[in-house]
C-alpha positions as CSV (number, residue, x, y, z in Angstrom):
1,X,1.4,17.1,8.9
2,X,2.4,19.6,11.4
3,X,1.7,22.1,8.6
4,X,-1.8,20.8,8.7
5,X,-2.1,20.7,12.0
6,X,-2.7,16.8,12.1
7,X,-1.6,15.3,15.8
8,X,-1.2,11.3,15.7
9,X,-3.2,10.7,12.2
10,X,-4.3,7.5,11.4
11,X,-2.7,6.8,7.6
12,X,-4.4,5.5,5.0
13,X,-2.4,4.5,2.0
14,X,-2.5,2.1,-1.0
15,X,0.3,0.0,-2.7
16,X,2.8,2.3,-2.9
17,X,1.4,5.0,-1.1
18,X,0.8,2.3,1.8
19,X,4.5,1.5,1.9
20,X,5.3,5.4,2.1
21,X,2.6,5.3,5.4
22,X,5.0,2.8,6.4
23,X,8.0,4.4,6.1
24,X,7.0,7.0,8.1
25,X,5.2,5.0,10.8
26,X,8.2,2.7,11.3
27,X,10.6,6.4,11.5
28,X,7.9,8.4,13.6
29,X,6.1,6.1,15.5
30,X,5.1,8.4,18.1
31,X,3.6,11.0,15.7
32,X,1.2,8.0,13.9
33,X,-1.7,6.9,15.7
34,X,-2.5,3.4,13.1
35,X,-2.5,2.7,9.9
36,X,-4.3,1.2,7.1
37,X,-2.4,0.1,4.6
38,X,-4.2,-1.7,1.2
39,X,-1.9,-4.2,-1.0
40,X,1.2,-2.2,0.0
41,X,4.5,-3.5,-0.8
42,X,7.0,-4.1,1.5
43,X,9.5,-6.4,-1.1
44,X,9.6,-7.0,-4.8
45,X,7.8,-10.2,-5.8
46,X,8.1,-11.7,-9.6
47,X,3.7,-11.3,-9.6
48,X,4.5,-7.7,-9.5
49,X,7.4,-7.0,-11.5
50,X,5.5,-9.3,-14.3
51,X,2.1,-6.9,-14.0
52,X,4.0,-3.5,-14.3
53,X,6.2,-5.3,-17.0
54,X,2.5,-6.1,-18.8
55,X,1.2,-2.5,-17.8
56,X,4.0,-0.8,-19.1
57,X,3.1,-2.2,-22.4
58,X,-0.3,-1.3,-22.2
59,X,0.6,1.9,-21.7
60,X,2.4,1.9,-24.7
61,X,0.0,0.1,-27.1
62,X,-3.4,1.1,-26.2
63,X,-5.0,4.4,-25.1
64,X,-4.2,3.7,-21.4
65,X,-2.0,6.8,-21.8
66,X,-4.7,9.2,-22.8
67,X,-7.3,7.3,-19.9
68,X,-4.6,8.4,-17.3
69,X,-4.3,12.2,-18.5
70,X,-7.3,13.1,-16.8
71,X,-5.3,12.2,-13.7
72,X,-2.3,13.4,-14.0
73,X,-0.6,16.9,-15.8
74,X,2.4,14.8,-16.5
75,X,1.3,12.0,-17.6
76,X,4.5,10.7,-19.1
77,X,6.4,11.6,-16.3
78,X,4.1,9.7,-13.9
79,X,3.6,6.2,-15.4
80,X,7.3,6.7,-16.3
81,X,8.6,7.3,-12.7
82,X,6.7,4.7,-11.6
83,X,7.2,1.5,-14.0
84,X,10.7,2.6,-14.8
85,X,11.7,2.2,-11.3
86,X,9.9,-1.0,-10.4
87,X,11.6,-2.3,-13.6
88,X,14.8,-1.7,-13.1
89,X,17.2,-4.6,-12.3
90,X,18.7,-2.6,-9.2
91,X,15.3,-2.6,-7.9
92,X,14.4,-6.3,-7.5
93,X,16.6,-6.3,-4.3
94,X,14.5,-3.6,-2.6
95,X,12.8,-4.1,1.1
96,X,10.6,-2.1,3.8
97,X,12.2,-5.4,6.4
98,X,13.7,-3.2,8.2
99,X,10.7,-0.7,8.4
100,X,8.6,-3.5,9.1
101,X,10.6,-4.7,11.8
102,X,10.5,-1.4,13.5
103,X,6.6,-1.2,13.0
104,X,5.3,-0.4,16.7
105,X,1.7,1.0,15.2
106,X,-1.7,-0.7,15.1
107,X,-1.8,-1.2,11.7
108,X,-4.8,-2.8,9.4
109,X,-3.7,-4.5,6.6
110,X,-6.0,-5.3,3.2
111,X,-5.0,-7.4,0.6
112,X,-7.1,-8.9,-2.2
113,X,-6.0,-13.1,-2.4
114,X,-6.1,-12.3,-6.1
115,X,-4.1,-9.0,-6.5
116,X,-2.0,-9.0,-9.9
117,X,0.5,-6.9,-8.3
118,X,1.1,-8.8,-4.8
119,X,0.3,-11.5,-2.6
120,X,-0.5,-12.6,1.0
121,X,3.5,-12.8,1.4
122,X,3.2,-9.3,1.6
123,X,1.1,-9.0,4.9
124,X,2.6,-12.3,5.8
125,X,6.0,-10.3,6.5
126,X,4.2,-7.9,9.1
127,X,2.6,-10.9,10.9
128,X,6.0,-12.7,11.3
129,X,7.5,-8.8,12.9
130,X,5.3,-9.2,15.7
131,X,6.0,-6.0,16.8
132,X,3.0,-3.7,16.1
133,X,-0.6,-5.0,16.8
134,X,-1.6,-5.6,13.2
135,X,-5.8,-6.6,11.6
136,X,-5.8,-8.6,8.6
137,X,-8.6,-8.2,6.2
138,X,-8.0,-10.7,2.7
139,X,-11.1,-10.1,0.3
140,X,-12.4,-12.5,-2.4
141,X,-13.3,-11.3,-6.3
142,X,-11.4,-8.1,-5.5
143,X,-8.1,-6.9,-7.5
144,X,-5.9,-4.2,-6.8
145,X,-8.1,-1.6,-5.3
146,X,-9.8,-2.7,-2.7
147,X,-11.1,0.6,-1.7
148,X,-13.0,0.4,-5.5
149,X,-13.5,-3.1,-5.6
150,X,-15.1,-4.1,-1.8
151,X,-15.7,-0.5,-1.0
152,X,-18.3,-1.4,1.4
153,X,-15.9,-4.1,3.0
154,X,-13.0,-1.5,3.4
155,X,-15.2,0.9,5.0
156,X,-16.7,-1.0,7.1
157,X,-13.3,-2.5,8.2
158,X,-11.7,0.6,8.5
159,X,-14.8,2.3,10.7
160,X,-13.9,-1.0,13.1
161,X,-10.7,-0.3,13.2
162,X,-10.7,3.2,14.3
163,X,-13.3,2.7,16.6
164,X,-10.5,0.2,18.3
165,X,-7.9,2.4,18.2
166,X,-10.3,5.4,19.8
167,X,-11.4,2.8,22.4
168,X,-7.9,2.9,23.3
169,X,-6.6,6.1,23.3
Protein backbone atom coordinates (compact mmCIF):
# COMPACT_ATOMS: atom_id res chain seq x y z
CA UNK A 1 0.00 0.00 0.00
CA UNK A 2 2.73 2.34 0.88
CA UNK A 3 4.09 1.45 -2.62
CA UNK A 4 0.86 2.78 -3.91
CA UNK A 5 0.73 5.51 -1.96
CA UNK A 6 -2.67 4.48 -0.26
CA UNK A 7 -2.98 6.23 3.45
CA UNK A 8 -5.75 4.47 5.64
CA UNK A 9 -7.66 2.53 2.59
CA UNK A 10 -10.87 1.31 3.17
CA UNK A 11 -10.57 -2.76 2.08
CA UNK A 12 -12.74 -4.39 0.20
CA UNK A 13 -12.39 -8.15 -0.03
CA UNK A 14 -14.43 -11.27 -0.75
CA UNK A 15 -14.42 -14.76 0.94
CA UNK A 16 -11.04 -15.39 1.10
CA UNK A 17 -9.75 -12.34 0.00
CA UNK A 18 -12.06 -10.73 2.82
CA UNK A 19 -10.36 -12.84 5.50
CA UNK A 20 -6.81 -11.58 4.11
CA UNK A 21 -8.46 -7.69 4.53
CA UNK A 22 -8.88 -9.04 7.91
CA UNK A 23 -5.67 -10.21 8.65
CA UNK A 24 -4.22 -7.16 8.02
CA UNK A 25 -6.77 -4.90 9.63
CA UNK A 26 -6.66 -6.86 12.89
CA UNK A 27 -2.29 -6.60 12.52
CA UNK A 28 -2.37 -2.88 11.21
CA UNK A 29 -5.17 -1.31 12.53
CA UNK A 30 -3.88 2.07 12.35
CA UNK A 31 -3.03 1.93 8.66
CA UNK A 32 -6.88 0.67 7.71
CA UNK A 33 -9.49 3.06 7.71
CA UNK A 34 -12.81 0.18 7.41
CA UNK A 35 -13.55 -2.58 5.78
CA UNK A 36 -15.87 -4.43 3.73
CA UNK A 37 -15.70 -7.76 3.88
CA UNK A 38 -18.32 -10.11 1.61
CA UNK A 39 -19.00 -13.90 2.89
CA UNK A 40 -15.37 -13.95 4.30
CA UNK A 41 -14.38 -16.74 6.41
CA UNK A 42 -13.16 -16.40 9.61
CA UNK A 43 -13.41 -20.54 10.63
CA UNK A 44 -14.02 -23.69 8.71
CA UNK A 45 -17.67 -24.79 8.65
CA UNK A 46 -18.78 -28.51 7.26
CA UNK A 47 -21.28 -26.13 4.47
CA UNK A 48 -17.97 -25.07 3.07
CA UNK A 49 -15.72 -27.82 3.22
CA UNK A 50 -18.77 -29.89 1.56
CA UNK A 51 -19.07 -27.05 -1.53
CA UNK A 52 -15.25 -27.00 -2.31
CA UNK A 53 -15.40 -30.91 -1.85
CA UNK A 54 -18.47 -30.74 -4.67
CA UNK A 55 -16.46 -27.97 -6.69
CA UNK A 56 -13.37 -29.74 -6.69
CA UNK A 57 -15.18 -32.46 -8.58
CA UNK A 58 -16.61 -30.19 -10.92
CA UNK A 59 -13.62 -29.09 -11.77
CA UNK A 60 -12.53 -32.36 -12.54
CA UNK A 61 -15.62 -33.64 -14.47
CA UNK A 62 -16.87 -30.84 -16.47
CA UNK A 63 -15.32 -28.04 -18.42
CA UNK A 64 -15.21 -25.80 -15.28
CA UNK A 65 -11.42 -26.06 -15.83
CA UNK A 66 -11.31 -24.58 -19.29
CA UNK A 67 -14.30 -21.71 -18.07
CA UNK A 68 -11.68 -20.64 -15.36
CA UNK A 69 -8.54 -20.33 -17.92
CA UNK A 70 -9.73 -17.11 -19.15
CA UNK A 71 -9.00 -16.09 -15.56
CA UNK A 72 -6.19 -17.33 -14.58
CA UNK A 73 -2.47 -18.30 -16.55
CA UNK A 74 -2.26 -21.22 -14.10
CA UNK A 75 -5.11 -22.48 -13.97
CA UNK A 76 -4.18 -25.78 -12.37
CA UNK A 77 -2.19 -24.22 -9.96
CA UNK A 78 -4.98 -21.85 -8.82
CA UNK A 79 -8.03 -24.09 -8.27
CA UNK A 80 -5.43 -26.49 -6.93
CA UNK A 81 -3.91 -24.09 -4.25
CA UNK A 82 -7.10 -23.21 -3.28
CA UNK A 83 -9.40 -26.53 -2.83
CA UNK A 84 -6.34 -28.58 -1.90
CA UNK A 85 -5.80 -26.45 1.14
CA UNK A 86 -9.46 -26.06 2.27
CA UNK A 87 -9.47 -29.92 1.94
CA UNK A 88 -6.94 -30.83 3.81
CA UNK A 89 -7.70 -32.56 7.19
CA UNK A 90 -5.02 -30.16 9.03
CA UNK A 91 -7.10 -27.36 7.81
CA UNK A 92 -10.46 -28.02 9.46
CA UNK A 93 -8.99 -26.59 12.78
CA UNK A 94 -8.15 -23.24 11.11
CA UNK A 95 -9.43 -19.70 12.71
CA UNK A 96 -9.17 -15.77 12.09
CA UNK A 97 -10.63 -15.68 16.38
CA UNK A 98 -7.82 -14.28 17.25
CA UNK A 99 -7.86 -11.64 14.36
CA UNK A 100 -11.31 -11.07 14.97
CA UNK A 101 -10.83 -10.43 18.38
CA UNK A 102 -8.27 -7.82 17.79
CA UNK A 103 -10.58 -6.17 15.04
CA UNK A 104 -10.70 -2.35 16.19
CA UNK A 105 -11.96 -1.21 12.39
CA UNK A 106 -15.40 -0.21 11.29
CA UNK A 107 -15.96 -2.98 9.31
CA UNK A 108 -19.24 -3.82 6.98
CA UNK A 109 -19.92 -7.19 6.74
CA UNK A 110 -22.17 -8.99 3.67
CA UNK A 111 -23.30 -12.24 3.72
CA UNK A 112 -25.92 -13.99 1.51
CA UNK A 113 -28.45 -16.20 4.19
CA UNK A 114 -28.05 -18.80 1.44
CA UNK A 115 -24.28 -18.82 0.64
CA UNK A 116 -23.06 -22.59 -0.23
CA UNK A 117 -19.87 -21.84 1.12
CA UNK A 118 -20.78 -20.12 4.69
CA UNK A 119 -23.22 -18.98 6.99
CA UNK A 120 -24.51 -16.16 9.29
CA UNK A 121 -22.02 -17.96 12.02
CA UNK A 122 -19.52 -16.36 10.06
CA UNK A 123 -20.50 -12.68 10.81
CA UNK A 124 -22.07 -13.92 13.94
CA UNK A 125 -18.29 -14.29 15.35
CA UNK A 126 -17.53 -10.51 14.63
CA UNK A 127 -20.77 -9.39 16.45
CA UNK A 128 -19.96 -11.51 19.59
CA UNK A 129 -15.88 -9.54 19.42
CA UNK A 130 -17.52 -6.34 20.13
CA UNK A 131 -14.54 -4.69 19.54
CA UNK A 132 -14.69 -2.88 16.10
CA UNK A 133 -17.95 -1.00 15.14
CA UNK A 134 -19.17 -3.51 12.68
CA UNK A 135 -22.71 -3.00 9.73
CA UNK A 136 -24.42 -6.09 8.90
CA UNK A 137 -25.94 -6.38 5.48
CA UNK A 138 -27.63 -10.37 4.98
CA UNK A 139 -29.26 -10.42 1.30
CA UNK A 140 -32.11 -12.74 0.16
CA UNK A 141 -31.91 -14.96 -3.42
CA UNK A 142 -28.18 -14.10 -3.53
CA UNK A 143 -25.24 -16.89 -3.38
CA UNK A 144 -21.73 -16.47 -3.10
CA UNK A 145 -21.04 -13.20 -4.78
CA UNK A 146 -22.91 -10.69 -3.60
CA UNK A 147 -21.15 -8.02 -5.42
CA UNK A 148 -22.62 -10.14 -8.79
CA UNK A 149 -25.69 -11.27 -7.38
CA UNK A 150 -27.27 -7.88 -5.36
CA UNK A 151 -24.83 -5.59 -7.11
CA UNK A 152 -27.07 -2.68 -6.69
CA UNK A 153 -27.60 -3.68 -2.83
CA UNK A 154 -23.71 -3.89 -2.34
CA UNK A 155 -23.12 -0.68 -3.84
CA UNK A 156 -25.53 1.05 -2.41
CA UNK A 157 -24.44 -0.39 1.04
CA UNK A 158 -21.03 0.23 0.54
CA UNK A 159 -21.62 4.13 -0.74
CA UNK A 160 -23.44 4.33 2.94
CA UNK A 161 -20.90 3.05 4.61
CA UNK A 162 -18.07 5.16 3.46
CA UNK A 163 -20.05 8.08 3.58
CA UNK A 164 -20.18 7.05 7.59
CA UNK A 165 -16.77 6.53 7.94
CA UNK A 166 -15.87 10.07 6.00
CA UNK A 167 -18.50 11.73 8.24
CA UNK A 168 -16.19 10.69 10.86
CA UNK A 169 -12.87 11.20 9.95
Amino acid sequence: MAHLGLERPILIGHSDGASIALIHAAHHADAVRGLVLMAPHVFVEHRTLASIARIAETYETTDLRSRLAHHHAHVDDAFHGWSDIWLSPRFTSWSLGEEVERLATPTLLIQSDDDPYGTLAQLDAFEAARHAQVTRLVLRDCGHAPHRDQEAAVLDAITHFVAGIAANN
